[in-house]
C-alpha positions as a Markdown table, in Angstrom:
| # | Residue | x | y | z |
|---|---|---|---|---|
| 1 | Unk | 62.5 | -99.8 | -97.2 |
| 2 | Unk | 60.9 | -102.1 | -94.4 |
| 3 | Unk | 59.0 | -101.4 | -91.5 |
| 4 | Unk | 58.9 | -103.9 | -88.8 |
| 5 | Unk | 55.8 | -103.9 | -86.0 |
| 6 | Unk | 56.0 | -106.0 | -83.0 |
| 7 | Unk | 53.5 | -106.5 | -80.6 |
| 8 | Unk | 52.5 | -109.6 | -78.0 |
| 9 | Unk | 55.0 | -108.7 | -75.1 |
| 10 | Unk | 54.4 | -108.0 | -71.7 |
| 11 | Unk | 54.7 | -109.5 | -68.4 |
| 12 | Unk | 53.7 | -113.1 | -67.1 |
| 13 | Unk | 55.0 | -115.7 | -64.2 |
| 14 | Unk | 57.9 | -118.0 | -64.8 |
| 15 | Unk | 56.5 | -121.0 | -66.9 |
| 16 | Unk | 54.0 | -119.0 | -68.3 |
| 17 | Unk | 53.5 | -118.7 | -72.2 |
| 18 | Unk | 54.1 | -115.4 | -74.9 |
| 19 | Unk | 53.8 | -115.1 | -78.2 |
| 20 | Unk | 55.5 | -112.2 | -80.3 |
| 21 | Unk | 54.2 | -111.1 | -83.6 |
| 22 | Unk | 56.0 | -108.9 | -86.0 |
| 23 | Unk | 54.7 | -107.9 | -89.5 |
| 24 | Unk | 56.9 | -105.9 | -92.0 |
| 25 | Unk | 55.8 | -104.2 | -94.6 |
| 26 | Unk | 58.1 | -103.2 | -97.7 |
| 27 | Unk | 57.8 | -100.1 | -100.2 |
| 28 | Unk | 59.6 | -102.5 | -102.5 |
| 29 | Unk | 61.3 | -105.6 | -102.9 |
| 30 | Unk | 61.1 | -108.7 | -101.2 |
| 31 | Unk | 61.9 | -109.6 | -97.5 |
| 32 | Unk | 64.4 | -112.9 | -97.0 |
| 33 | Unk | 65.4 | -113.9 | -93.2 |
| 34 | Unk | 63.0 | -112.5 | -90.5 |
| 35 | Unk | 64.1 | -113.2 | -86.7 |
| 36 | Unk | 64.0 | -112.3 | -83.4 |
| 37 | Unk | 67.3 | -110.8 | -81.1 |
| 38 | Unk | 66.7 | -109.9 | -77.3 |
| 39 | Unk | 69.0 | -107.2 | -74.9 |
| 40 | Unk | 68.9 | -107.2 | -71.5 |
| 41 | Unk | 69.6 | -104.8 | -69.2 |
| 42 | Unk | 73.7 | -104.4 | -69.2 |
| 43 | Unk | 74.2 | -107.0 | -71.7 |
| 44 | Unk | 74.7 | -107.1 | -75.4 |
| 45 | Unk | 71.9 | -108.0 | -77.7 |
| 46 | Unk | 71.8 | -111.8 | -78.6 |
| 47 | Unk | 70.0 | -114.1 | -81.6 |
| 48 | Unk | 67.3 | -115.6 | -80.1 |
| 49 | Unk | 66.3 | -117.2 | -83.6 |
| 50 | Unk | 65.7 | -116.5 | -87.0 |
| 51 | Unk | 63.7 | -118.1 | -89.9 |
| 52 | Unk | 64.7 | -118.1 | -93.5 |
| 53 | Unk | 62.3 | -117.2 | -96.3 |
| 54 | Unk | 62.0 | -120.7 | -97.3 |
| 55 | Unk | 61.5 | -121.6 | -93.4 |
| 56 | Unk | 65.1 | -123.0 | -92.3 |
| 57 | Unk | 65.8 | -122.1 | -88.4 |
| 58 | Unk | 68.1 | -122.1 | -86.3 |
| 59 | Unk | 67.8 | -121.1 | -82.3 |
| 60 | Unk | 70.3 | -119.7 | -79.3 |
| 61 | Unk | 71.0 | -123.0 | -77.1 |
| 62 | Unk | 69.4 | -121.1 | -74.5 |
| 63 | Unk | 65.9 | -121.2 | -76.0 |
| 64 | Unk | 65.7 | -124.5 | -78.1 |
| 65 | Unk | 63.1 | -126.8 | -77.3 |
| 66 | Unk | 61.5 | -124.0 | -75.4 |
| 67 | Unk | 60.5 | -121.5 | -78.4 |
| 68 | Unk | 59.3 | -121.5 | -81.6 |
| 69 | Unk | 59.9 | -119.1 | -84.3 |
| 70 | Unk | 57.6 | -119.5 | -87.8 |
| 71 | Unk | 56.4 | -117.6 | -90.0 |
| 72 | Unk | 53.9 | -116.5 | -92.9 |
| 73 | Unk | 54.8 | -115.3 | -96.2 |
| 74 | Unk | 51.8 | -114.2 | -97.3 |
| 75 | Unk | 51.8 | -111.7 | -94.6 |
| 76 | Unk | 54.7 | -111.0 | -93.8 |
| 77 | Unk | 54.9 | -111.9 | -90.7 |
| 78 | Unk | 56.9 | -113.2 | -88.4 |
| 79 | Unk | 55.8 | -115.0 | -84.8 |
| 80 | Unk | 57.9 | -116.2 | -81.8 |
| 81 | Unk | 55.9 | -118.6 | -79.6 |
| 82 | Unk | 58.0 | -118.7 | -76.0 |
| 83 | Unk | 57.1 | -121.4 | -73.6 |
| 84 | Unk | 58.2 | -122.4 | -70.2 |
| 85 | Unk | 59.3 | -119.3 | -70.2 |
| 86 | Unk | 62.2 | -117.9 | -67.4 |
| 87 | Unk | 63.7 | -115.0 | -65.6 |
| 88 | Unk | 66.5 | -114.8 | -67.2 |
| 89 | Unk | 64.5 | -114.4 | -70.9 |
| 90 | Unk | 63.9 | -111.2 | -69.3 |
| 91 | Unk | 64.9 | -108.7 | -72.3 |
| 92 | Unk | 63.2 | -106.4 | -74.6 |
| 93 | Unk | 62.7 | -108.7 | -77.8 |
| 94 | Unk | 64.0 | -107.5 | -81.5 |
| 95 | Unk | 62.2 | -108.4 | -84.4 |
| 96 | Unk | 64.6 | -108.3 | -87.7 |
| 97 | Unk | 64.4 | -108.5 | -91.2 |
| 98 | Unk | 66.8 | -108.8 | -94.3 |
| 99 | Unk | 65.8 | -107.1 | -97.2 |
| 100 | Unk | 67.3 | -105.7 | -100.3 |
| 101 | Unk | 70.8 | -105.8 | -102.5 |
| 102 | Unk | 73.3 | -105.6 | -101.0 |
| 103 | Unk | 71.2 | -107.2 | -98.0 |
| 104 | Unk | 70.7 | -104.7 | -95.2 |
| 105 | Unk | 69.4 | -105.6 | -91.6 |
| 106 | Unk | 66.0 | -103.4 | -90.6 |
| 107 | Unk | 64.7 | -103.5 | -86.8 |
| 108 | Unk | 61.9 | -103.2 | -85.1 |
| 109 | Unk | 61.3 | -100.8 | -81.8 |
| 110 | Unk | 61.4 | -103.2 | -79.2 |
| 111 | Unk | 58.9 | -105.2 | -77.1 |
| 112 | Unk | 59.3 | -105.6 | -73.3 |
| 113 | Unk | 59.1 | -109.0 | -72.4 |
| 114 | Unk | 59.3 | -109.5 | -68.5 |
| 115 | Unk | 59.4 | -112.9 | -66.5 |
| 116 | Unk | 58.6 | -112.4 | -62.9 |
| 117 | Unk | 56.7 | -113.8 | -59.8 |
């Protein structure tokens, strides 16, 4: 079992900087590809980008040279640094971890993340 915790969303002007956090923690077991999805309104939820537990990424075309996904084993945690940010990143932002045999996908709630004037 793994429980997922976002936190760092909110509002701010296009171009304007976020960071997401999200820390799991685990009854048992260990935890192997964290990452981050977003859904906007109407539209299906997409990979933004995930990290693997030895630190291998990969990125939507949308967000590459524009975001940042790392992360630290020692805590679990997960982070999503999201510069020049635009409207249409608009979404509420998924954190996601892999944990467990067979592997099995655990979610966090959902943080708003809203880019506007």
């Amino acid at each position: 079992q793994v429980r997922l915790e976002e936190s760092g969303g909110g509002l701010v002007q296009p171009g304007g900087s976020l960071r997401l956090s999200c820390a799991a923690s685990r009854s048992r077991g260990s935890i192997g590809a964290m990452g981050w999805y977003r859904q906007a309104p109407g539209k299906q939820r997409e990979l933004v980008a995930t990290i693997s537990s030895d630190s291998r990424t990969r990125y939507a075309d949308s967000v590459k040279g524009r975001f940042t996904i790392s992360r630290d084993n020692a805590k679990n945690t997960v982070y999503l640094q999201m510069n020049s940010l635009k409207p249409e990143d608009t979404a509420v932002y998924y954190c996601n971890a892999v944990s467990g045999t067979p592997p099995y996908n655990y979610w966090g709630q959902g943080t708003q993340v809203t880019v506007s004037a």
